[in-house]
C-alpha positions as a Markdown table, in Angstrom:
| # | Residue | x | y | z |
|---|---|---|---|---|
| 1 | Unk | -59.1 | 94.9 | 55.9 |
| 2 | Unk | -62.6 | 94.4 | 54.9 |
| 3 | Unk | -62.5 | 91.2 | 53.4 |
| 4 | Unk | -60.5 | 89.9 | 57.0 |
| 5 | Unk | -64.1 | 91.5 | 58.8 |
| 6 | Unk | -66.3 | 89.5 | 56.6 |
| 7 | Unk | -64.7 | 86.6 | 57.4 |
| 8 | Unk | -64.4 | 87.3 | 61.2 |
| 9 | Unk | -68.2 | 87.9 | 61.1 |
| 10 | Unk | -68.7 | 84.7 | 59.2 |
| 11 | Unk | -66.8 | 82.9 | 61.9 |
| 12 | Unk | -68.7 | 84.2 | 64.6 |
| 13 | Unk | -71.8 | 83.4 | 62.6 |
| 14 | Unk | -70.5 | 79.5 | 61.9 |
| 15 | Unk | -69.7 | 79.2 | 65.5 |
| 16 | Unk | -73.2 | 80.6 | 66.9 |
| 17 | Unk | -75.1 | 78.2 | 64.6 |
| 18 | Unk | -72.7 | 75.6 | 65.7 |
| 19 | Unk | -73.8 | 76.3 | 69.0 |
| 20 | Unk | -77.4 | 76.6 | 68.8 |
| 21 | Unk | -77.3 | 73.4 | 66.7 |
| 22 | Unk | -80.9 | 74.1 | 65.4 |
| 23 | Unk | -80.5 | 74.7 | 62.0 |
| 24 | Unk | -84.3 | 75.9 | 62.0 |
| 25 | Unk | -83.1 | 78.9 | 64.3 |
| 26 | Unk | -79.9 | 79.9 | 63.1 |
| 27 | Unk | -78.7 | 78.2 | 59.4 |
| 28 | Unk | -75.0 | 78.0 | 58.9 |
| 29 | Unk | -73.1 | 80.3 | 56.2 |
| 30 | Unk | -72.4 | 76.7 | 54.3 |
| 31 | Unk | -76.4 | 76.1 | 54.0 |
| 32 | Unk | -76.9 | 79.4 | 53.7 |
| 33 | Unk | -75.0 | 79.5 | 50.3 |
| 34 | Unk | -76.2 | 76.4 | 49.2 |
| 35 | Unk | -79.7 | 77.7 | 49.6 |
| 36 | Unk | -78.7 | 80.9 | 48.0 |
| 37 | Unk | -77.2 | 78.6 | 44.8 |
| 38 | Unk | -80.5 | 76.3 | 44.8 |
| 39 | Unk | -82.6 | 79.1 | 44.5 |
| 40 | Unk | -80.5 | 81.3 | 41.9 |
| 41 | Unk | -81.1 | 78.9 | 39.3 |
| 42 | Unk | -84.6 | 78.9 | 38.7 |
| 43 | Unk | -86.7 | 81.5 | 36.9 |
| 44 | Unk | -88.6 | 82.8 | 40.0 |
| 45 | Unk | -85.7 | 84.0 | 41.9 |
| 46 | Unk | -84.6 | 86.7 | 38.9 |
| 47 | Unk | -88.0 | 87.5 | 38.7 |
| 48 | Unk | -88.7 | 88.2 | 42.2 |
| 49 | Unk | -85.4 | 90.5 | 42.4 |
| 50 | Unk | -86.4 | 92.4 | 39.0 |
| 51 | Unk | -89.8 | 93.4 | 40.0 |
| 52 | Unk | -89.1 | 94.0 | 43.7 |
| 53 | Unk | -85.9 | 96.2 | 42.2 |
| 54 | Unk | -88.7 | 98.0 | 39.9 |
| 55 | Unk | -90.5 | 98.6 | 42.7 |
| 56 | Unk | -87.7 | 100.4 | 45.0 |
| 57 | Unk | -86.7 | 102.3 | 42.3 |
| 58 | Unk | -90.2 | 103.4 | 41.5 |
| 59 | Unk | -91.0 | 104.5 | 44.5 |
| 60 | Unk | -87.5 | 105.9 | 45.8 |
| 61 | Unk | -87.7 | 107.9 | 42.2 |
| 62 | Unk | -90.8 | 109.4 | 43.0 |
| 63 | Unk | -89.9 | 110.2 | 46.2 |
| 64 | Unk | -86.7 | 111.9 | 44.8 |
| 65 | Unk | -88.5 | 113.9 | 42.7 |
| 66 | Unk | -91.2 | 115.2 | 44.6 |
| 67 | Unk | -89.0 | 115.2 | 47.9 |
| 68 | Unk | -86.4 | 117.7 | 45.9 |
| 69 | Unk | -88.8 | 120.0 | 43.9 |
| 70 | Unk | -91.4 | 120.4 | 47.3 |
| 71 | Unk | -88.6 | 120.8 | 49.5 |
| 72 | Unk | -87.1 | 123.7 | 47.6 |
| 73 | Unk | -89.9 | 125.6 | 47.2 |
| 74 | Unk | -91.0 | 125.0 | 51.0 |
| 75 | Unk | -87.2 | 126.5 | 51.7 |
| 76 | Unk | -88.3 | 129.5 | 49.9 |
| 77 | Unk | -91.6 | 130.1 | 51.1 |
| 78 | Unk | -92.0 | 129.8 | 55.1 |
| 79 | Unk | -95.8 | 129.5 | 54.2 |
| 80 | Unk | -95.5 | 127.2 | 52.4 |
| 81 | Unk | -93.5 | 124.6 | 54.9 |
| 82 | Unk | -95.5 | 125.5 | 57.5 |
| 83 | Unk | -98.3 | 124.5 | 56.2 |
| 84 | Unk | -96.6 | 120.9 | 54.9 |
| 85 | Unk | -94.1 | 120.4 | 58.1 |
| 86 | Unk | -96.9 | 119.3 | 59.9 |
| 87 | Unk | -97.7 | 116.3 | 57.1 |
| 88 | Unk | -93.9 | 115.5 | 57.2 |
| 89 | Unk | -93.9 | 115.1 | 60.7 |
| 90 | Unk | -97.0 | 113.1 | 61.0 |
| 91 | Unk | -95.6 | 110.6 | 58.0 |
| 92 | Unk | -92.3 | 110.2 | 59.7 |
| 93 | Unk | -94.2 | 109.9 | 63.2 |
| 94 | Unk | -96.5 | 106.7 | 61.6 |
| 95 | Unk | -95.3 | 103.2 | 62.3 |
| 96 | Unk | -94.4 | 101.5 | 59.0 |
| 97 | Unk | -96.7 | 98.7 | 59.7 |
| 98 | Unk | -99.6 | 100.9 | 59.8 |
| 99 | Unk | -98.2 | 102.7 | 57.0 |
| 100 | Unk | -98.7 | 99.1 | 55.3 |
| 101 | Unk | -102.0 | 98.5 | 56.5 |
| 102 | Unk | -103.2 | 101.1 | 55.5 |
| 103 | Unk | -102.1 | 101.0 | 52.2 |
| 104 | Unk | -103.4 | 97.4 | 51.7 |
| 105 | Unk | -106.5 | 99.0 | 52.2 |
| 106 | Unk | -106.0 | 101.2 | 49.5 |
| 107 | Unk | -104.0 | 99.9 | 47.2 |
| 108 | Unk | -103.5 | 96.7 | 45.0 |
| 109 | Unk | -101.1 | 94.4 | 46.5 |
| 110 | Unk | -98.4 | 95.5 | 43.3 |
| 111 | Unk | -98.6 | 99.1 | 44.3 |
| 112 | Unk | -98.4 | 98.8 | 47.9 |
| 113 | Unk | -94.6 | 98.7 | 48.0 |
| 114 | Unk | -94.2 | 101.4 | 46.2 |
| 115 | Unk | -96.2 | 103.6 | 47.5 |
| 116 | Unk | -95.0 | 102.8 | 51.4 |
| 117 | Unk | -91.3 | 103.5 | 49.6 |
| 118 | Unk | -92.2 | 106.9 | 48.5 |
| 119 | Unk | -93.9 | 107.8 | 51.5 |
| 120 | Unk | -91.0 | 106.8 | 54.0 |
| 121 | Unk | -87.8 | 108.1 | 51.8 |
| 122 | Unk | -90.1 | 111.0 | 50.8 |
| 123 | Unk | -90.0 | 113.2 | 54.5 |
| 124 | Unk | -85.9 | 112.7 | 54.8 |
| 125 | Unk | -85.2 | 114.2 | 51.3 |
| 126 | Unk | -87.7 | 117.2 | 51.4 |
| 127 | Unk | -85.9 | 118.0 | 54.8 |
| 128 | Unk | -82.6 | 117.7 | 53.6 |
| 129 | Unk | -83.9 | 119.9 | 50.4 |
| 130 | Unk | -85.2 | 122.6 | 53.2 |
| 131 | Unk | -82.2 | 122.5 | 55.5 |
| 132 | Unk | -80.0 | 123.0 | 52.0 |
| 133 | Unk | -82.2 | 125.9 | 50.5 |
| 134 | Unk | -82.3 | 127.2 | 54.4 |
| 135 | Unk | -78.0 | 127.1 | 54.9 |
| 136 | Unk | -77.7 | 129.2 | 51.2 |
| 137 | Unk | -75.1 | 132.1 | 52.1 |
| 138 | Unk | -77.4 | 135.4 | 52.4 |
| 139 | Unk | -74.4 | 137.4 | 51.8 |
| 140 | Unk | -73.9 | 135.8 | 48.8 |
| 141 | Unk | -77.3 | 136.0 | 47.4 |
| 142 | Unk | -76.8 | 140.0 | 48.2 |
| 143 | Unk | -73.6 | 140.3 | 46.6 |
| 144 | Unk | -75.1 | 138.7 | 43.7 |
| 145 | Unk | -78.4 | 140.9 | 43.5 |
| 146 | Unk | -75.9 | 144.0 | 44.0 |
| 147 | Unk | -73.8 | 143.3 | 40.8 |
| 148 | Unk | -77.4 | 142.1 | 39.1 |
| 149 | Unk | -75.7 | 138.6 | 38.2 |
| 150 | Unk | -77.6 | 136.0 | 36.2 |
| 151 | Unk | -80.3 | 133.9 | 37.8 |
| 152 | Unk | -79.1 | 131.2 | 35.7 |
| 153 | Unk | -75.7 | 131.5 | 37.1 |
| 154 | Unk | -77.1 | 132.1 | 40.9 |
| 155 | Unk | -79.0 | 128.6 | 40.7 |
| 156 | Unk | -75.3 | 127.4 | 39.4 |
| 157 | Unk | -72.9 | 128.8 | 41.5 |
| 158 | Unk | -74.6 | 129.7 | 44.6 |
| 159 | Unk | -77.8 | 127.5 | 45.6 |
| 160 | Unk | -76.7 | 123.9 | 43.7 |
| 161 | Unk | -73.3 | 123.7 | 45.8 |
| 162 | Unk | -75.0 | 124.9 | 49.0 |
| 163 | Unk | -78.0 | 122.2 | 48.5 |
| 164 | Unk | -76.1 | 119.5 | 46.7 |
| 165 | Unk | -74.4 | 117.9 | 50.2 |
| 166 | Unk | -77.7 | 117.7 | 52.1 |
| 167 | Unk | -79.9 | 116.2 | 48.8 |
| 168 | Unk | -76.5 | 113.6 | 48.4 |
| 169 | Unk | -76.8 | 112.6 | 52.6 |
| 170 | Unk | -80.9 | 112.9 | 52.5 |
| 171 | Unk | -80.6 | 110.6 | 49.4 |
| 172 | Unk | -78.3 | 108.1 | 50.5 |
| 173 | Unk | -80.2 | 107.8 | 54.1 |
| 174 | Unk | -83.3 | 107.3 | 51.9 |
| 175 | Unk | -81.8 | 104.6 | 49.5 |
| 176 | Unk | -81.2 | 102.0 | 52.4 |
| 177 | Unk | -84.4 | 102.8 | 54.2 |
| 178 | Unk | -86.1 | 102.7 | 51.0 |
| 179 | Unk | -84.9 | 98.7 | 50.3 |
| 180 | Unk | -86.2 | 97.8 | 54.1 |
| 181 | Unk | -89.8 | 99.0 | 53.7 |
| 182 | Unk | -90.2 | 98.0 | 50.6 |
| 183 | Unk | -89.4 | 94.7 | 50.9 |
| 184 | Unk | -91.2 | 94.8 | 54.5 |
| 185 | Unk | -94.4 | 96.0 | 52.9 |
| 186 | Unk | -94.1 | 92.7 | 50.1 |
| 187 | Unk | -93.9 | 90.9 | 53.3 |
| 188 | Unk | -97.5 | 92.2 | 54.2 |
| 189 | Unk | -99.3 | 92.5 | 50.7 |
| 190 | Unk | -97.5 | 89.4 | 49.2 |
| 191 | Unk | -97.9 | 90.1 | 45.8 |
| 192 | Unk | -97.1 | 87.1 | 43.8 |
| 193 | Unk | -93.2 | 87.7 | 42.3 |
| 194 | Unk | -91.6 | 89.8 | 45.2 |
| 195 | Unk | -88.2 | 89.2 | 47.4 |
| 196 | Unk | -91.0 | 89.8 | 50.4 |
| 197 | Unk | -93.3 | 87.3 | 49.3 |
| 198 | Unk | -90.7 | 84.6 | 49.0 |
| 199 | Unk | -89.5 | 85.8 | 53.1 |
| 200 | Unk | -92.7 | 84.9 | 54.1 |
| 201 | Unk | -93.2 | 82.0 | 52.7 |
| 202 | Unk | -89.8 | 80.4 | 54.0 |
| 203 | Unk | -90.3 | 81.8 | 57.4 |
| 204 | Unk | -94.1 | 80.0 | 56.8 |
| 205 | Unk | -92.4 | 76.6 | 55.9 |
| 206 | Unk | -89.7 | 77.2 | 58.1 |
| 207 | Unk | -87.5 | 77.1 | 55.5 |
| 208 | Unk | -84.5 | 79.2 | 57.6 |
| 209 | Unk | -81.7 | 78.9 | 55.1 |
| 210 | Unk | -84.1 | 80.3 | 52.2 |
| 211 | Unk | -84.9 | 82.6 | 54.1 |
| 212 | Unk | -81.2 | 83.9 | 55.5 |
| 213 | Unk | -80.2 | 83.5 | 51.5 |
| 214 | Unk | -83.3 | 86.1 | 50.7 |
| 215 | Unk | -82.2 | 88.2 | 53.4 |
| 216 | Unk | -78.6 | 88.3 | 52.0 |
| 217 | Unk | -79.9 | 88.8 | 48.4 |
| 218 | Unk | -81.7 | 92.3 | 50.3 |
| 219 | Unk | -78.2 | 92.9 | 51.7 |
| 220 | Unk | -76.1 | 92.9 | 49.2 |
| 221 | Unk | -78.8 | 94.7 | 46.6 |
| 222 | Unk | -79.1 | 97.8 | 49.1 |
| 223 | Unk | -75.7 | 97.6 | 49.5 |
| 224 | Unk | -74.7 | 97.8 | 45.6 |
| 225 | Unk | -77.7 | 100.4 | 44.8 |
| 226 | Unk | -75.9 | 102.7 | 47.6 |
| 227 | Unk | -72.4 | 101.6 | 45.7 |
| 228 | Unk | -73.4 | 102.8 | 42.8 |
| 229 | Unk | -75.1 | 106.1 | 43.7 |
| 230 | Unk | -72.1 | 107.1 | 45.6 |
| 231 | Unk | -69.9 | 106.1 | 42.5 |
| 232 | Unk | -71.9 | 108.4 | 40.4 |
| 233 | Unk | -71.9 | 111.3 | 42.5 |
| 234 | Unk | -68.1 | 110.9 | 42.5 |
| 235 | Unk | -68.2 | 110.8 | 38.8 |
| 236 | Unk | -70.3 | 113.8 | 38.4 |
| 237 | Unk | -68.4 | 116.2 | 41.7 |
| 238 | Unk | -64.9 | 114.7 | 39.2 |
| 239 | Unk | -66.2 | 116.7 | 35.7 |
């Protein structure tokens, strides 16, 4: 069934570029492919993918970690998210371009990524974290306290099952999202390997199919990194 909607949306995607007839506009899937091939065999191309993957992953793990730790302890102590609800909301308020500016101001053009990744996957985890910590059963946690039960085992039994939905949904919201800006904020700070910088400069020499075959190379990386997330998760909810 998939594989049938691929091709439908390939066809409609032939038949627009067929068409337009510009291929400076809208490439065809053919050209498209051949760009992709032309560009997979040389050195740059590799590179560019590694270091923008380093990158996502740097500042999506960051993110992660100070999104789950911050957003537990905020769901524990109503001081606590008061006081940093009103930074969460003003981060996820920004626009990501000024986000980017902004950082380019700050930052070296390496970092920049990175540190607009963290800062836009960072609000949808520690809310998830909050909303998790916040939808722990109280009755439970009662019970528990009544028949004096480990801590150990409370963290086990009762608050990693009630959080672990939310941090899985915040997570997997964030991955995608994370892949966009990141590659958005290359686009800006064009450091010199980067999936971002090679966008701009096709788009610069109007080089459209380059530029549709970078955008697919995005695609189907956000797209596997999600894959694979969900596939552990299944592995770990399994044992």
């Amino acid at each position: 069934m998939r594989v049938m909607v691929i091709i439908f949306w390939i066809a409609v995607w032939e038949i627009a570029s067929l068409l337009i007839g510009r291929e400076v506009y809208l490439p065809s899937p053919l050209n498209t492919i051949k760009a992709f091939l032309s560009l997979s065999i040389t050195s740059k191309f590799w590179l560019s993918i590694a270091l923008t993957f380093i990158r996502v992953v740097t500042g999506f793990v960051i993110s992660c970690i100070l999104g789950i730790i911050l957003g537990i302890i905020c769901g524990l102590n109503r001081f606590l998210y008061e006081l940093l609800n009103p930074l969460v909301i003003a981060i996820k308020s920004t626009p990501v371009m000024s986000i980017i500016i902004i950082a380019l101001i700050w930052f070296q053009s390496g970092r920049v990524p990175i540190f607009v990744c963290f800062l836009m996957c960072f609000p949808i985890i520690w809310t998830n974290a909050v909303e998790g910590i916040r939808q722990v059963s109280k009755d439970l946690l009662q019970m528990a306290k009544v028949y004096r039960v480990n801590r150990s085992l409370i963290i086990r039994r009762i608050y990693i099952p009630s959080i672990s939905p939310y941090l899985v949904a915040g997570i997997t919201t964030a991955l995608g999202l994370g892949w966009k800006v990141t590659v958005a904020a290359e686009v800006l700070s064009n450091p010199k390997f980067s999936i971002g910088g090679n966008l701009y400069g096709a788009k610069v020499y109007l080089e459209s199919s380059e530029l549709f075959a970078w955008t697919s190379v995005v695609i189907i990386l956000s797209f596997a990194f999600e894959y694979l997330f969900k596939y552990i998760i299944a592995r770990i909810e399994k044992y």
